[in-house]
C-alpha positions as CSV (number, residue, x, y, z in Angstrom):
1,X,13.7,-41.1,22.9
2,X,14.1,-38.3,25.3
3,X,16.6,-36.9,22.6
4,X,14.7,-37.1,19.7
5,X,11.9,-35.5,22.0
6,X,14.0,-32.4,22.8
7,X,14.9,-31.8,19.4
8,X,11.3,-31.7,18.1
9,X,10.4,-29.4,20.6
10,X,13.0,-26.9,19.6
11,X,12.0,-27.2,15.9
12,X,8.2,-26.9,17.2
13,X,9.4,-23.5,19.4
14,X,11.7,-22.3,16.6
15,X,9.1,-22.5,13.8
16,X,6.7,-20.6,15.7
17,X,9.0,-18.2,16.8
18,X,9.7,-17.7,13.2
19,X,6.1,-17.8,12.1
20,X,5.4,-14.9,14.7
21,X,8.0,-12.8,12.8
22,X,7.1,-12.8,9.2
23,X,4.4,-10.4,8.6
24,X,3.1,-9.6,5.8
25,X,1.8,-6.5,4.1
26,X,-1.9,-6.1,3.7
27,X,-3.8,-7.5,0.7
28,X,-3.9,-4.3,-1.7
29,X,-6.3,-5.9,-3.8
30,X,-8.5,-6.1,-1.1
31,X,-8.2,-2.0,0.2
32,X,-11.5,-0.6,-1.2
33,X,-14.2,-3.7,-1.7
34,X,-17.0,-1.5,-2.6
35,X,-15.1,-0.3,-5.7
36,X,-14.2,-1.7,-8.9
37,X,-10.5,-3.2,-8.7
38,X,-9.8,-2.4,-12.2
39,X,-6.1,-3.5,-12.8
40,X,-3.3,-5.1,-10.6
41,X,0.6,-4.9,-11.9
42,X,3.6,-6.4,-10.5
43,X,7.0,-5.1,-11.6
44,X,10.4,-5.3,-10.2
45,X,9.2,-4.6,-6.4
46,X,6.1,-2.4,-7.5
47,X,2.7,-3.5,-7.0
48,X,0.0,-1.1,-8.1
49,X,-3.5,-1.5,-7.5
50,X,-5.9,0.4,-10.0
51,X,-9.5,1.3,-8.8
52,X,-12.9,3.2,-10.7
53,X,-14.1,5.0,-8.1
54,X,-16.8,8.2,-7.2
55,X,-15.4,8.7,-3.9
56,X,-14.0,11.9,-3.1
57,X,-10.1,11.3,-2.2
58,X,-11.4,12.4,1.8
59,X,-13.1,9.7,1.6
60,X,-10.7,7.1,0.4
61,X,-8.2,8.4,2.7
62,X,-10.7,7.7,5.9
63,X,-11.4,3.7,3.7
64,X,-7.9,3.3,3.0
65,X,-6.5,4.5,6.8
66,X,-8.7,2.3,8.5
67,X,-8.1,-0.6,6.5
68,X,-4.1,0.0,6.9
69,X,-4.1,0.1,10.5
70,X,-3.3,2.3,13.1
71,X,0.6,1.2,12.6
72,X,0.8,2.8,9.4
73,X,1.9,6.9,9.2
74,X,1.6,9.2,6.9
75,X,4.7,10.4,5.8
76,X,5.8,13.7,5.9
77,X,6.9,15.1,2.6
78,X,9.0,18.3,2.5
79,X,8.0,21.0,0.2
80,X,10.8,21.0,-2.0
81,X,9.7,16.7,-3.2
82,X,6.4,18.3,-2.9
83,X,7.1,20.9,-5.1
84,X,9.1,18.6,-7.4
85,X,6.0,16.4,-7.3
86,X,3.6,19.2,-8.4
87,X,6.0,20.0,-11.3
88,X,6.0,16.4,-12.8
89,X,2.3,16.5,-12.5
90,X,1.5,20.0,-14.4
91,X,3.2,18.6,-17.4
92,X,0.5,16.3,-17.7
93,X,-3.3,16.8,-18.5
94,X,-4.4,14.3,-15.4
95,X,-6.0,16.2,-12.5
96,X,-4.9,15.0,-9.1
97,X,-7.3,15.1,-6.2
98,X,-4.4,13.7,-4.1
99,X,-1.5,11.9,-3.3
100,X,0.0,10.7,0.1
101,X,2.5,8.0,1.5
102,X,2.2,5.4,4.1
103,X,5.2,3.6,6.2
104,X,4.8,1.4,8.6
105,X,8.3,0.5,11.0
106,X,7.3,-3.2,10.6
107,X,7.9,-2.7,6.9
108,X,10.7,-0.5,6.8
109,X,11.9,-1.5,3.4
110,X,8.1,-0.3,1.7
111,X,6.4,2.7,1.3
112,X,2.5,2.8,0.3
113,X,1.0,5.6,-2.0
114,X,-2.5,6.5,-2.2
115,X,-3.1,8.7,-5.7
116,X,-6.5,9.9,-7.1
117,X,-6.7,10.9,-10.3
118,X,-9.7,12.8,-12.0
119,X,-10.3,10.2,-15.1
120,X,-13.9,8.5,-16.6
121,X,-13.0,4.9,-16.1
122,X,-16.0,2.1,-16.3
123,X,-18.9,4.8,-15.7
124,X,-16.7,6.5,-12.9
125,X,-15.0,9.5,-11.9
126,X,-11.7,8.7,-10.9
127,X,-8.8,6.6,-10.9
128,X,-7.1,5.6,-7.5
129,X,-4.0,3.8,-7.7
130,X,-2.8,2.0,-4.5
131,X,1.0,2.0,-5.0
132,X,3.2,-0.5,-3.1
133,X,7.1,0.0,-3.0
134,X,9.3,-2.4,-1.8
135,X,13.4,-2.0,-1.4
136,X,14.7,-4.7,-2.9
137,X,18.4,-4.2,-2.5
């Protein structure tokens, strides 16, 4: 009995010890309630999140940091991606109001993007994509 005992508290203690370690990213679909969640894709470890919005991209950053968390950064990007980024975009006719990136070191194999785009969409002004990429290798 004791034996039997002893073994179920390790698989008690090792389950929660394991249960304590899995985290798991926000719910995307949930970043901006007030808005209209418009569409949601899943493809090959990309998740994008589509809202209608009228909120400046300011303001969406303030929503959209404060719903992250303080352990999520902004990441850095160096002029020359920037300016690689800013070429892709003049091809196109969309207007960007903005772009960053989020990390966070408890997800070190995602990145989050946060993209407004000037676009009538459902009696709105813009479309904001919420952009989840995970390294799947």
């Amino acid at each position: 009995m004791k034996k039997l005992t002893a073994i179920l508290i390790s698989i008690i203690f090792t389950s929660s010890l394991l249960a304590e370690e899995v985290k798991s990213l926000p719910d995307f679909s949930k970043s901006f309630p007030k808005e209209k969640l418009w569409s949601q894709t899943q493809l090959e470890g990309i998740e994008t999140y589509s809202y209608a919005t009228d909120l400046s991209f300011d303001e969406l950053r303030k929503l959209f940091t404060k719903y992250l968390g303080d352990d999520w950064k902004e990441l850095k990007i160096d002029e020359a991606t920037k300016a690689e980024m800013d070429e892709m975009m003049a091809g196109d006719d969309t207007k960007f109001s903005g772009n960053i990136i989020f990390t966070n070191e408890a997800f070190p194999d995602a990145q989050v993007g946060l993209t407004q785009m000037e676009m009538s969409l459902m009696g709105k002004s813009y479309l904001v994509n919420v952009t989840v990429i995970k390294n799947t290798d």
